[in-house]
C-alpha positions in Angstrom: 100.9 41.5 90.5 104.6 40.8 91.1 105.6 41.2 87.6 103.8 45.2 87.5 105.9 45.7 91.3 109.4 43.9 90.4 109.2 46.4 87.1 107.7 49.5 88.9 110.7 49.0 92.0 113.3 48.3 89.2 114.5 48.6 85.4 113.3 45.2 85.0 110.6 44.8 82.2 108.0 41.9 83.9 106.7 39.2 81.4 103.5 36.7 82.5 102.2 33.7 81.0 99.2 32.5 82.4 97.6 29.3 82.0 95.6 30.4 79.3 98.5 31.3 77.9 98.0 34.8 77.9 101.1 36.7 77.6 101.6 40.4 79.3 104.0 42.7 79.7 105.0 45.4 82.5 107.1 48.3 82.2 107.6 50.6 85.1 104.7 49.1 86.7 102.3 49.7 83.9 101.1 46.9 81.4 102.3 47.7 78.1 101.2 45.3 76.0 99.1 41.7 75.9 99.2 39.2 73.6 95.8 36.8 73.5 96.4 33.6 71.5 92.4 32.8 71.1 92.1 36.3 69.5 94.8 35.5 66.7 93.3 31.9 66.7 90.4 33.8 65.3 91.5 35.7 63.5 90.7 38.4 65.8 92.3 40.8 68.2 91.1 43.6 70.2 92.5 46.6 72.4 93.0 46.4 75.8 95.3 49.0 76.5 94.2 52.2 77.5 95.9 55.3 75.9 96.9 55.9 72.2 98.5 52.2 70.2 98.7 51.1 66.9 98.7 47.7 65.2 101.6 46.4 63.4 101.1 43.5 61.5 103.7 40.7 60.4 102.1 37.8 58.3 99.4 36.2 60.3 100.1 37.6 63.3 99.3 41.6 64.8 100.8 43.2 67.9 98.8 46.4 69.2 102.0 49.0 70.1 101.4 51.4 72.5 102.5 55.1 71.7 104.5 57.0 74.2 
C-alpha cells in the first residue's frame, strides 16, 4: 500500500518484495507489473494484470509487459 501511494503522490516508481519473494511494481499508483518466482520455478507464469500485456521472453525467464 505505501509503495502504490509514494508512486501515485510522486514520480517515484514503487518496487515490493514480499516474503514470498514476490516482486511488484507501482507506477502512478497503479501496479504495472509482478514478477512470481514459484511460477517461473515451474515453468509457469500467468497474467495478473488487468488491461492489454504481452510476454517477452529472455532465456528461461518471461516478463508479462503491459501496453499503454
Amino acid at each position: 500500500m505505501a509503495a502504490a501511494a509514494i508512486s501515485k503522490t510522486t514520480p517515484a516508481v514503487g518496487i515490493v518484495v514480499s516474503q514470498t519473494a514476490t516482486v511488484r511494481l507501482f507506477k502512478s499508483g497503479t501496479l504495472v507489473a509482478e514478477i512470481i518466482p514459484e511460477l517461473w520455478l515451474l515453468g509457469r507464469y500467468s497474467k495478473y494484470l488487468s488491461g492489454t500485456h504481452r510476454t517477452e521472453q529472455a532465456a528461461d525467464a518471461a516478463v508479462l509487459v503491459r501496453d499503454d
